[in-house]
mmCIF file of the N, C-alpha and C atoms, coordinates in Angstrom:
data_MODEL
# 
_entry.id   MODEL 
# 
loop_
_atom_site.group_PDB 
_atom_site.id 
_atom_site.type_symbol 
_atom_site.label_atom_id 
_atom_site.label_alt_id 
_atom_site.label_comp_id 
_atom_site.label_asym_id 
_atom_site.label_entity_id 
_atom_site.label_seq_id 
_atom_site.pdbx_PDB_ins_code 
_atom_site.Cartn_x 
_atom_site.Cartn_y 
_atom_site.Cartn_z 
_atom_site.occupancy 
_atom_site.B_iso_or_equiv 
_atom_site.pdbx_formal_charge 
_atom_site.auth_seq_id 
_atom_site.auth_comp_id 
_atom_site.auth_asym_id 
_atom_site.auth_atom_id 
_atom_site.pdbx_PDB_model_num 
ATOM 1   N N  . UNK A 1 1  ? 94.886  116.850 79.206  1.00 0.00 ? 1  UNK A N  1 
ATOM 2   C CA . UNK A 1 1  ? 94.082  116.002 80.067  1.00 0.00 ? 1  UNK A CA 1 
ATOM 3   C C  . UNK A 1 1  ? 92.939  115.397 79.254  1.00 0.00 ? 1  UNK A C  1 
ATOM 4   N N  . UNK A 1 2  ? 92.959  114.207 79.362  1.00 0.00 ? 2  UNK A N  1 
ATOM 5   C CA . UNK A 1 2  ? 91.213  113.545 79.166  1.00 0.00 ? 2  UNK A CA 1 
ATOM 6   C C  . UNK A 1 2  ? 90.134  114.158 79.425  1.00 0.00 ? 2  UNK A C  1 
ATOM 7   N N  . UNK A 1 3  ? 89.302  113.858 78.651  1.00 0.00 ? 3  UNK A N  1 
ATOM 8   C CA . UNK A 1 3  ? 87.816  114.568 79.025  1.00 0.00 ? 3  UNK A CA 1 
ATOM 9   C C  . UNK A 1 3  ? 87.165  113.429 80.327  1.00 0.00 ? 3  UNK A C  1 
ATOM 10  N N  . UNK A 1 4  ? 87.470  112.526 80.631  1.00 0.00 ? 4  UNK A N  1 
ATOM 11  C CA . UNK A 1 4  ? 87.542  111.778 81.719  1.00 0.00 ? 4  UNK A CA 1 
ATOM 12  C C  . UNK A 1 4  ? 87.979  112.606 83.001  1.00 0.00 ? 4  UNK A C  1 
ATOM 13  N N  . UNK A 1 5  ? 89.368  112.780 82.999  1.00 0.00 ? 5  UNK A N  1 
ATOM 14  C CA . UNK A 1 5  ? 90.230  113.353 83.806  1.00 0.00 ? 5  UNK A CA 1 
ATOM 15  C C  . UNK A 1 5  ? 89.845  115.149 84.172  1.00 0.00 ? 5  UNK A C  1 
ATOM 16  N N  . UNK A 1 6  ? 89.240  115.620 83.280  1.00 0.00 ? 6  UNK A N  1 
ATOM 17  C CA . UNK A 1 6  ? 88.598  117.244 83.245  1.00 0.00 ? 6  UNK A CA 1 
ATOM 18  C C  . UNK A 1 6  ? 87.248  116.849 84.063  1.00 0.00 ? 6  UNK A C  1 
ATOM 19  N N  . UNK A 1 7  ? 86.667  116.151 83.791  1.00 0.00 ? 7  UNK A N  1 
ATOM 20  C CA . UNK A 1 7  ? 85.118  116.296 84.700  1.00 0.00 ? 7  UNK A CA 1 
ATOM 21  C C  . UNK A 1 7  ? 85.619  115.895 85.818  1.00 0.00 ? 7  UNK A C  1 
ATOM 22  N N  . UNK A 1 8  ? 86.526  114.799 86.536  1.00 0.00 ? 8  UNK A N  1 
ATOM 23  C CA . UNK A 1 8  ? 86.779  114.471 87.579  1.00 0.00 ? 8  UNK A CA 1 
ATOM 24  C C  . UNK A 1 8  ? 87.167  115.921 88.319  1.00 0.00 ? 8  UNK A C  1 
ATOM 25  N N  . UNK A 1 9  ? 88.278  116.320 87.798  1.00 0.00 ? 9  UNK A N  1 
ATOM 26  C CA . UNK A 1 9  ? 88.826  117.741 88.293  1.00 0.00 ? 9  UNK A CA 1 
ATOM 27  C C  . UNK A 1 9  ? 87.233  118.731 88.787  1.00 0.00 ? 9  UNK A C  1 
ATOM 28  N N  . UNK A 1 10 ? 86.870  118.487 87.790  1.00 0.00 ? 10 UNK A N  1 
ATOM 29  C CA . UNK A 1 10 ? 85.756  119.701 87.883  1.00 0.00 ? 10 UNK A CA 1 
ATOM 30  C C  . UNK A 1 10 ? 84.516  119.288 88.852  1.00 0.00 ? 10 UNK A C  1 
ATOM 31  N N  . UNK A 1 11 ? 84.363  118.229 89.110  1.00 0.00 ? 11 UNK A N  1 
ATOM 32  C CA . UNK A 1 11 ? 83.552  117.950 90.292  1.00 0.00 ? 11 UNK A CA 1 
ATOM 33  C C  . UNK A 1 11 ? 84.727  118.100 91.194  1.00 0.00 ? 11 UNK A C  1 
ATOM 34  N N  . UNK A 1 12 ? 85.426  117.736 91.722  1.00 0.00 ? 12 UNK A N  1 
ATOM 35  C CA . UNK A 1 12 ? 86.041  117.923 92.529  1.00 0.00 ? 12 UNK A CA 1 
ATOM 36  C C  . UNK A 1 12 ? 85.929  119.526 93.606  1.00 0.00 ? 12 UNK A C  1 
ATOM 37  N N  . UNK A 1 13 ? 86.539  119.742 92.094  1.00 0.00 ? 13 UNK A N  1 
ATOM 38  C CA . UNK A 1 13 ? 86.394  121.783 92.344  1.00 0.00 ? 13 UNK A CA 1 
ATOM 39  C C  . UNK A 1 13 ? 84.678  122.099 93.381  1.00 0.00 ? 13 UNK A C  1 
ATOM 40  N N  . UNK A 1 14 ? 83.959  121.719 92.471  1.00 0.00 ? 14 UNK A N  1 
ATOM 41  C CA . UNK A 1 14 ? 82.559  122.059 92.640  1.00 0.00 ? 14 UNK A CA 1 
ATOM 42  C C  . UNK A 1 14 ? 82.326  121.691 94.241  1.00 0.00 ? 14 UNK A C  1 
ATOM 43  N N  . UNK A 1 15 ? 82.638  120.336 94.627  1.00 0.00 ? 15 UNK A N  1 
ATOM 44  C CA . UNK A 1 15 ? 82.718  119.748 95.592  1.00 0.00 ? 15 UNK A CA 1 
ATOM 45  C C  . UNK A 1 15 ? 83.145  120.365 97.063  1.00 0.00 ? 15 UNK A C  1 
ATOM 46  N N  . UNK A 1 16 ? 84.622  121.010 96.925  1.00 0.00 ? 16 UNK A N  1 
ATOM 47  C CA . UNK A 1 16 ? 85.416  122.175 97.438  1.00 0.00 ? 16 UNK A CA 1 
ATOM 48  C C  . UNK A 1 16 ? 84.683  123.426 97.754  1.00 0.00 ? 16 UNK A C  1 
ATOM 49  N N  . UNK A 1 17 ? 84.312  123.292 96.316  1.00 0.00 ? 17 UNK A N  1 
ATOM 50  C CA . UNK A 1 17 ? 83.392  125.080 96.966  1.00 0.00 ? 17 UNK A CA 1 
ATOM 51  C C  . UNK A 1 17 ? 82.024  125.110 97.741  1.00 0.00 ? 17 UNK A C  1 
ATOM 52  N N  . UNK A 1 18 ? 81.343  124.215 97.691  1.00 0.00 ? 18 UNK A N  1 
ATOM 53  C CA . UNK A 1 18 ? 79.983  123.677 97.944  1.00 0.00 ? 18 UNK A CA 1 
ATOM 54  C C  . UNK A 1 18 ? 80.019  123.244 99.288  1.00 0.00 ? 18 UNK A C  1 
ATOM 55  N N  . UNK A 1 19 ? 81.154  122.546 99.647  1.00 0.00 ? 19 UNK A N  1 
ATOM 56  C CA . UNK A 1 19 ? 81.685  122.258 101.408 1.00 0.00 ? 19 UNK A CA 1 
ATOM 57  C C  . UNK A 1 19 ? 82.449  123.929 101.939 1.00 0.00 ? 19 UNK A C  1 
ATOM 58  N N  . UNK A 1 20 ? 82.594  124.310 100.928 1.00 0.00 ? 20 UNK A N  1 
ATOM 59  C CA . UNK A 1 20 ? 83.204  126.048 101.491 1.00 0.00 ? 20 UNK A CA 1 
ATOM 60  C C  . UNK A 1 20 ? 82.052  126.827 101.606 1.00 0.00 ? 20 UNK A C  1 
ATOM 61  N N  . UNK A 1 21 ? 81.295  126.762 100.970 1.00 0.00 ? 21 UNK A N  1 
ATOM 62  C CA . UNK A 1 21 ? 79.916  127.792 101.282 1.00 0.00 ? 21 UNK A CA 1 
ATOM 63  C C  . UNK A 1 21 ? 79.319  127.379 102.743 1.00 0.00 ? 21 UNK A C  1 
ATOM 64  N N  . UNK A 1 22 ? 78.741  125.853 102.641 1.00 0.00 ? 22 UNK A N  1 
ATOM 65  C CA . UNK A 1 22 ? 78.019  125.341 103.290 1.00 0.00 ? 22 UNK A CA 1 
ATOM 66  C C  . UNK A 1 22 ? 78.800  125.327 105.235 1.00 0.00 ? 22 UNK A C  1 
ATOM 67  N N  . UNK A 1 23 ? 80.604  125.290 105.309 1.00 0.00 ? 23 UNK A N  1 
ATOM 68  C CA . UNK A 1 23 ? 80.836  125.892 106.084 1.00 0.00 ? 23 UNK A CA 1 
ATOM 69  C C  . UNK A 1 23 ? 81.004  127.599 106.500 1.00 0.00 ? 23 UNK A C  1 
ATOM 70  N N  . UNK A 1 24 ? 80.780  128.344 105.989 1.00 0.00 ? 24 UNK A N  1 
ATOM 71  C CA . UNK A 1 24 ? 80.974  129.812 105.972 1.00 0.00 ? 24 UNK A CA 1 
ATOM 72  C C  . UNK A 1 24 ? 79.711  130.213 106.468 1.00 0.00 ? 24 UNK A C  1 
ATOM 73  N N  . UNK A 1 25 ? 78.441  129.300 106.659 1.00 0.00 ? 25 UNK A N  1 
ATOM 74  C CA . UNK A 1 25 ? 77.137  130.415 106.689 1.00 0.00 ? 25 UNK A CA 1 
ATOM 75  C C  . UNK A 1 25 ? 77.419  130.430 108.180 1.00 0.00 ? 25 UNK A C  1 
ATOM 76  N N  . UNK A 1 26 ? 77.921  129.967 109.246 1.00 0.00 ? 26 UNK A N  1 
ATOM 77  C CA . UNK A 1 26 ? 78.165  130.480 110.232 1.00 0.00 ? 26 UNK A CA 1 
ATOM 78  C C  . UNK A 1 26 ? 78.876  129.573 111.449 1.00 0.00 ? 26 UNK A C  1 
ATOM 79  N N  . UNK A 1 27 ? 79.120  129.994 112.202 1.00 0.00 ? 27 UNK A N  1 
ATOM 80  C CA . UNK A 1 27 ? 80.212  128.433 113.015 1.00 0.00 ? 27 UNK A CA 1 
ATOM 81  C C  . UNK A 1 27 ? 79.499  127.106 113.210 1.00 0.00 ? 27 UNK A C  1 
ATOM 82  N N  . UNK A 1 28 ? 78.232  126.746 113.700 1.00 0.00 ? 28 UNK A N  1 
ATOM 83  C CA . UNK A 1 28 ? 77.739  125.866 113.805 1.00 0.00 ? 28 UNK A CA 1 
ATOM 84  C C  . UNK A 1 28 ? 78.217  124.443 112.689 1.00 0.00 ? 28 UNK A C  1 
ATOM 85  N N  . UNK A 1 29 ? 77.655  125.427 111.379 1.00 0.00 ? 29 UNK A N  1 
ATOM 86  C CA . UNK A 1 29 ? 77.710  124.259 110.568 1.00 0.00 ? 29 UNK A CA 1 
ATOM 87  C C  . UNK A 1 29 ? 79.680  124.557 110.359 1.00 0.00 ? 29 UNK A C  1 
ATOM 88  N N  . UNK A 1 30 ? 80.443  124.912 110.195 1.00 0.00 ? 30 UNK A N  1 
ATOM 89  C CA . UNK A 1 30 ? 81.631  124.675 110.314 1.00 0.00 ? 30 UNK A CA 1 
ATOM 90  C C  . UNK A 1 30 ? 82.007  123.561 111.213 1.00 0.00 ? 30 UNK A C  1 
ATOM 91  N N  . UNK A 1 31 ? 81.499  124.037 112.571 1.00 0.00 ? 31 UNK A N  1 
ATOM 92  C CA . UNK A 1 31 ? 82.083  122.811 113.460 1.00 0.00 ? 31 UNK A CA 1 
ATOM 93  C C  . UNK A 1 31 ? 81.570  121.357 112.875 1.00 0.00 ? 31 UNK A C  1 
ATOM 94  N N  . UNK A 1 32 ? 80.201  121.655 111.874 1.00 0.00 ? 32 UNK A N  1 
ATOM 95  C CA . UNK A 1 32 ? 79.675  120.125 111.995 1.00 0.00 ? 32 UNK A CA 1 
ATOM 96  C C  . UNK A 1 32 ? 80.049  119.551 110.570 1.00 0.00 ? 32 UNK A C  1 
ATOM 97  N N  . UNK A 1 33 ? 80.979  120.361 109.513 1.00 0.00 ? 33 UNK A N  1 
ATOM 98  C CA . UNK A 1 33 ? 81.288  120.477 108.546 1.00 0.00 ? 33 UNK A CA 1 
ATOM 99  C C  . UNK A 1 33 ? 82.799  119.719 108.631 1.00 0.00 ? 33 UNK A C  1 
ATOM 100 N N  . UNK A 1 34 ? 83.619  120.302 109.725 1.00 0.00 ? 34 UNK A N  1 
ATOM 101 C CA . UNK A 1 34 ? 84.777  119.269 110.298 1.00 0.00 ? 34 UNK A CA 1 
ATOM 102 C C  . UNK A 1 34 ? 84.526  118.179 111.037 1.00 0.00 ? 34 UNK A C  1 
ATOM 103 N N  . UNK A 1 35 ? 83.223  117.942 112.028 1.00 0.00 ? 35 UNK A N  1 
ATOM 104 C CA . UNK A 1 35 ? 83.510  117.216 112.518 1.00 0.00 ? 35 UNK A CA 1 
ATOM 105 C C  . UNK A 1 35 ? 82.976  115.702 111.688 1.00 0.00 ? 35 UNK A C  1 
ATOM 106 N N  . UNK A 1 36 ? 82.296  116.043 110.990 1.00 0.00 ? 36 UNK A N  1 
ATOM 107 C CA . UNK A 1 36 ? 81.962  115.109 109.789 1.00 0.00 ? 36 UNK A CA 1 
ATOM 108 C C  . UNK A 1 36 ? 83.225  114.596 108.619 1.00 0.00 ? 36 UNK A C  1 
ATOM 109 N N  . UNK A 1 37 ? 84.279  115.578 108.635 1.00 0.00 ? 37 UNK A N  1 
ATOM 110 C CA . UNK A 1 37 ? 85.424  115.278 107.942 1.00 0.00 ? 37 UNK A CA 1 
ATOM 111 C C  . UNK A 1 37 ? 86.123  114.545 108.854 1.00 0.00 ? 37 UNK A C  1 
ATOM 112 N N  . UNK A 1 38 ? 86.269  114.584 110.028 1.00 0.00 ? 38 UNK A N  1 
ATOM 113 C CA . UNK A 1 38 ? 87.309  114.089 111.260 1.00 0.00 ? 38 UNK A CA 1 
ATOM 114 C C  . UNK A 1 38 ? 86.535  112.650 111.128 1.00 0.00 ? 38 UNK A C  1 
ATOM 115 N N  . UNK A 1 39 ? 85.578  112.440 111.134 1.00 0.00 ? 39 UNK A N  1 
ATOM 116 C CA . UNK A 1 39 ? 84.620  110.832 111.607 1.00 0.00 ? 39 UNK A CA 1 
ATOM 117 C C  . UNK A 1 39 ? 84.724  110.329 110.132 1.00 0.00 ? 39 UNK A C  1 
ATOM 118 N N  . UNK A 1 40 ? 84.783  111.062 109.003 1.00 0.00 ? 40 UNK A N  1 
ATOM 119 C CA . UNK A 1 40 ? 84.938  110.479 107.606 1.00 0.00 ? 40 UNK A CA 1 
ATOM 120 C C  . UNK A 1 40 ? 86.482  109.683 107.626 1.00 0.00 ? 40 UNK A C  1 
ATOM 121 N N  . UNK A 1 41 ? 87.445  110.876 108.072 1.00 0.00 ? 41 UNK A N  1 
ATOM 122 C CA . UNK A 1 41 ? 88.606  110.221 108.010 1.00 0.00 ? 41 UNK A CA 1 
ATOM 123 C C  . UNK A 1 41 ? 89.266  109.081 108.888 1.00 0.00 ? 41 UNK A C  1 
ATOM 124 N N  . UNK A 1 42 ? 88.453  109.078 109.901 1.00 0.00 ? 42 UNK A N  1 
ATOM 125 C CA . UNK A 1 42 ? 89.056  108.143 111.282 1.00 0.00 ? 42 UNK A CA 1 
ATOM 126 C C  . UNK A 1 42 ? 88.607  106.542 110.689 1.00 0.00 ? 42 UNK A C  1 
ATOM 127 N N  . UNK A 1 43 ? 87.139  107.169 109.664 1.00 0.00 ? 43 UNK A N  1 
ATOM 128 C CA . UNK A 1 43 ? 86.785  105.509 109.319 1.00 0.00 ? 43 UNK A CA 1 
ATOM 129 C C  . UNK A 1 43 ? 87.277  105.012 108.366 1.00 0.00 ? 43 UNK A C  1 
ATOM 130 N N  . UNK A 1 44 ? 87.814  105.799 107.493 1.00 0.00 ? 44 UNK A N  1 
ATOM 131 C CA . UNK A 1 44 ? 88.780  105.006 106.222 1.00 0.00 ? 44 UNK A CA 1 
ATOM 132 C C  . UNK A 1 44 ? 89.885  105.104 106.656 1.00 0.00 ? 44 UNK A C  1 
ATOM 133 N N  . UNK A 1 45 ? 90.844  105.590 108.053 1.00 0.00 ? 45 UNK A N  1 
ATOM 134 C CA . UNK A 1 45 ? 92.205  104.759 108.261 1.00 0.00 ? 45 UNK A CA 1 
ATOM 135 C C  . UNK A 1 45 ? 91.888  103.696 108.752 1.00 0.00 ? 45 UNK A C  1 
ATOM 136 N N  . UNK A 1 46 ? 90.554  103.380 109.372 1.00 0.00 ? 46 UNK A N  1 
ATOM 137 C CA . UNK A 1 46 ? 90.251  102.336 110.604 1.00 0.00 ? 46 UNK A CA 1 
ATOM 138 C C  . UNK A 1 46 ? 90.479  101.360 109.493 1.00 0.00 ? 46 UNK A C  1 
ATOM 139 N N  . UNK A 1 47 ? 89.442  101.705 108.502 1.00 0.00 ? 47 UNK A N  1 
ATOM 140 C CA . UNK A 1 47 ? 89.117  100.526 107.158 1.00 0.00 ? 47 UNK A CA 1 
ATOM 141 C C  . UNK A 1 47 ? 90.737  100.174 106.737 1.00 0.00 ? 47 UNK A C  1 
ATOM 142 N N  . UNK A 1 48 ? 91.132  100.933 106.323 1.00 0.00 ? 48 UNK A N  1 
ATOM 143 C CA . UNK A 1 48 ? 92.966  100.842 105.631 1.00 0.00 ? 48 UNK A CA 1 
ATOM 144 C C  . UNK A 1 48 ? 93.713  100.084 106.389 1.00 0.00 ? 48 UNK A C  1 
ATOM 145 N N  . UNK A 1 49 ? 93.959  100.036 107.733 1.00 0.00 ? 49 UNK A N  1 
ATOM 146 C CA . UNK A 1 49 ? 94.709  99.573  108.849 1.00 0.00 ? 49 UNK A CA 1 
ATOM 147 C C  . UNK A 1 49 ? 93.579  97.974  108.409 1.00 0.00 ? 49 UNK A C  1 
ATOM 148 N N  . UNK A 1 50 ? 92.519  97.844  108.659 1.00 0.00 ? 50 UNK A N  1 
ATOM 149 C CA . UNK A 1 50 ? 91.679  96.434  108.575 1.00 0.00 ? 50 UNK A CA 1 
ATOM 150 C C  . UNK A 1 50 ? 92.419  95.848  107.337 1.00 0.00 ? 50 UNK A C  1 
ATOM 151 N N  . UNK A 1 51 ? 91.972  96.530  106.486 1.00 0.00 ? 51 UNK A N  1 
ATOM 152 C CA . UNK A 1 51 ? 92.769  95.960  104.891 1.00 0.00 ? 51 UNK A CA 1 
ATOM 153 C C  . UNK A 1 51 ? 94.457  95.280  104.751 1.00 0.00 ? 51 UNK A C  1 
ATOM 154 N N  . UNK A 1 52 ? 94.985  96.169  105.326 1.00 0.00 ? 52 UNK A N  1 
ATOM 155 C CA . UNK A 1 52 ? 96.264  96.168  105.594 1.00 0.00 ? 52 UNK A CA 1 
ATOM 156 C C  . UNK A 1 52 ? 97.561  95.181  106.419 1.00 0.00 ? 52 UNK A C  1 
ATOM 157 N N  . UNK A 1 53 ? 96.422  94.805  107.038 1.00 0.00 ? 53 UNK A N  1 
ATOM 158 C CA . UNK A 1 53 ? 96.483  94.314  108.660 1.00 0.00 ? 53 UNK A CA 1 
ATOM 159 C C  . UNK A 1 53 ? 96.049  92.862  107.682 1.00 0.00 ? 53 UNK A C  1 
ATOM 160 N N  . UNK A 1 54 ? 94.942  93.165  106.869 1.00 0.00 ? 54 UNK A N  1 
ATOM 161 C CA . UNK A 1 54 ? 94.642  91.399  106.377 1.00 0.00 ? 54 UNK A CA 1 
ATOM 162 C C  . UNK A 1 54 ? 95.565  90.817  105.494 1.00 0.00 ? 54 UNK A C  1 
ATOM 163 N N  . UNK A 1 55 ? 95.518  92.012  104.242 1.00 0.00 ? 55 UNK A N  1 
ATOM 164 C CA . UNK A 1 55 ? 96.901  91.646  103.204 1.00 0.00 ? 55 UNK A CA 1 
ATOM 165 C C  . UNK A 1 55 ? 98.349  90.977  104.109 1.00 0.00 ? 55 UNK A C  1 
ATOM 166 N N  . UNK A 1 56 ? 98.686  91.810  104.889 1.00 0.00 ? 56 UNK A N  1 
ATOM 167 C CA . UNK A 1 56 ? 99.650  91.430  105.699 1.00 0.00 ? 56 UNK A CA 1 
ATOM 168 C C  . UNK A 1 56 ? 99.669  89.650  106.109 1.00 0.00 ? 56 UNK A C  1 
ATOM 169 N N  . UNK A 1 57 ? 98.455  89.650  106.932 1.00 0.00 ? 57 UNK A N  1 
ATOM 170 C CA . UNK A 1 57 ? 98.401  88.129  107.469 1.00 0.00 ? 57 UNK A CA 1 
ATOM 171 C C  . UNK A 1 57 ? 98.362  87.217  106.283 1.00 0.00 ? 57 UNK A C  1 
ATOM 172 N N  . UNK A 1 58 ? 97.875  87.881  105.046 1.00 0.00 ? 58 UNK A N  1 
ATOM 173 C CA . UNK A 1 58 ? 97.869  86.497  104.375 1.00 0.00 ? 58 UNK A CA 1 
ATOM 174 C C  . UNK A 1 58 ? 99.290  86.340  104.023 1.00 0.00 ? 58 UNK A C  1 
ATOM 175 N N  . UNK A 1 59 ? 99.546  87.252  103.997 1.00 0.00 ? 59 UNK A N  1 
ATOM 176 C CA . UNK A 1 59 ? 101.152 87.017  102.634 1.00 0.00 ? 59 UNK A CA 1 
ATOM 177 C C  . UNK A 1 59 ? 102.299 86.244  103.790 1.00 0.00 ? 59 UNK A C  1 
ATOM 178 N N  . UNK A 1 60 ? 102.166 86.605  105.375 1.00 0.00 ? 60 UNK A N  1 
ATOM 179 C CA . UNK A 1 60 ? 102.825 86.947  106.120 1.00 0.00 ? 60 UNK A CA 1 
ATOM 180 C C  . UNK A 1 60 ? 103.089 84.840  106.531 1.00 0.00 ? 60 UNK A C  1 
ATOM 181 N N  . UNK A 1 61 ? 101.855 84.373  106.090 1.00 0.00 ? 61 UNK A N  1 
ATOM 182 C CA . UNK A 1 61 ? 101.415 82.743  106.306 1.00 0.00 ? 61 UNK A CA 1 
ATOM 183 C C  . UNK A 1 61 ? 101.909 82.322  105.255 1.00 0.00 ? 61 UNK A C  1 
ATOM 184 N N  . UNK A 1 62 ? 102.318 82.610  103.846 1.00 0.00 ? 62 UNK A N  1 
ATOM 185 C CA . UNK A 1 62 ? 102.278 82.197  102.762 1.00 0.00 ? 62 UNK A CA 1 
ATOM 186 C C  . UNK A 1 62 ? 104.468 81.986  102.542 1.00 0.00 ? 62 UNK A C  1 
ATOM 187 N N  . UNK A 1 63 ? 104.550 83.025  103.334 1.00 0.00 ? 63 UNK A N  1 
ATOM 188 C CA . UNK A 1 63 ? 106.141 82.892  103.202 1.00 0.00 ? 63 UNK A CA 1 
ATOM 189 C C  . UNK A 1 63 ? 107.137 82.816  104.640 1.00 0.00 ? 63 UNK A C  1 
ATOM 190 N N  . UNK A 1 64 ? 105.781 81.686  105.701 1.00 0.00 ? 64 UNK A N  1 
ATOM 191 C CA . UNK A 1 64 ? 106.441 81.233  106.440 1.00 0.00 ? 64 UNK A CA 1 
ATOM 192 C C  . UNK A 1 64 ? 107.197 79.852  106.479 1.00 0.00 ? 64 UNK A C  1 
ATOM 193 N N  . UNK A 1 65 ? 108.544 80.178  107.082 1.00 0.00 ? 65 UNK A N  1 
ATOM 194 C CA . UNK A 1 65 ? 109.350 79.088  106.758 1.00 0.00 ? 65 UNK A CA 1 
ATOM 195 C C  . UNK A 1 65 ? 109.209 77.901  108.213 1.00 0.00 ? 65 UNK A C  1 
ATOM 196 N N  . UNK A 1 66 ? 107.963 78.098  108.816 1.00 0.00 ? 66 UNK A N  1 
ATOM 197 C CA . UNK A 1 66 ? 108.015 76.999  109.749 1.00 0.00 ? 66 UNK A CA 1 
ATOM 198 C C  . UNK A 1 66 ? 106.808 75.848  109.685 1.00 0.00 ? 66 UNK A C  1 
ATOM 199 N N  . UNK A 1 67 ? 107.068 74.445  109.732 1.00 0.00 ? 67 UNK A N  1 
ATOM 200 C CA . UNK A 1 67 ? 105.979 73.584  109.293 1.00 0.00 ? 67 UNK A CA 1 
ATOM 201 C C  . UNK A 1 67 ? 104.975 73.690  110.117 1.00 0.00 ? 67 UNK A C  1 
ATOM 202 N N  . UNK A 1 68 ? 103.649 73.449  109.271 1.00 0.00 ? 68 UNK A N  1 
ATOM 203 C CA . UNK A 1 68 ? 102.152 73.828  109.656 1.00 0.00 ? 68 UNK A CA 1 
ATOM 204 C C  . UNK A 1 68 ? 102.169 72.677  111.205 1.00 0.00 ? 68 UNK A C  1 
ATOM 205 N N  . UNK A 1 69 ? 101.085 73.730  111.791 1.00 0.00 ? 69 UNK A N  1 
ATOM 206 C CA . UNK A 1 69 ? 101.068 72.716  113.223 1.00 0.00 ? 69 UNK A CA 1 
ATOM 207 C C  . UNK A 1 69 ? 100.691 71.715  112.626 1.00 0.00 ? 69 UNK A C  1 
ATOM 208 N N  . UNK A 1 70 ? 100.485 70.187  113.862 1.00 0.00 ? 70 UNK A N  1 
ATOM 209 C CA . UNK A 1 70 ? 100.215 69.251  113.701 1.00 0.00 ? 70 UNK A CA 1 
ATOM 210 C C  . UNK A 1 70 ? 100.970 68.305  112.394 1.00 0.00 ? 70 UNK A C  1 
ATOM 211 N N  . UNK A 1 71 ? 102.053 69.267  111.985 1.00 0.00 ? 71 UNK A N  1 
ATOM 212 C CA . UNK A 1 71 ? 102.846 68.362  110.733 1.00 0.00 ? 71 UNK A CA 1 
ATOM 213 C C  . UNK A 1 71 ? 103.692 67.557  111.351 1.00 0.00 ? 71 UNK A C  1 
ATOM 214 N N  . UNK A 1 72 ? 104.077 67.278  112.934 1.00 0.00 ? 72 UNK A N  1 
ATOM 215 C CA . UNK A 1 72 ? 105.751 66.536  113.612 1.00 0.00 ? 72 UNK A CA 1 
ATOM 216 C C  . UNK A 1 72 ? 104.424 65.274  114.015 1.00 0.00 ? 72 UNK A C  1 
# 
């Protein structure tokens, strides 16, 4: 591995354990430890689906085979 690719790993790790402590000191912050992961993740599919959804429309205009309005 790269020494690039080793620090990434290794924050990572650090990252993992640091969200593992910080949920373990007792349920509270667990629940608020997921529910912060659940609202993290809902907003980058929301974002992905936006992205996705745009790539789509453009390409989707670009290899249509019917003439632009107002062309008859």
């Amino acid at each position: 591995m790269s020494n690039g690719t080793f620090w990434l790993v290794s924050e990572l790790q650090t990252a993992v354990e640091s969200f593992g402590t910080a949920a373990s000191v007792d349920p509270i912050s667990a629940a608020l430890v997921a529910i912060g992961g659940l609202i993290t993740a809902g907003a980058s599919l929301a974002f992905g689906a936006l992205v996705l959804g745009s790539i789509l429309d453009a390409l989707g205009d670009s290899f249509s085979q019917s003439p632009p309005p107002g062309a008859n």
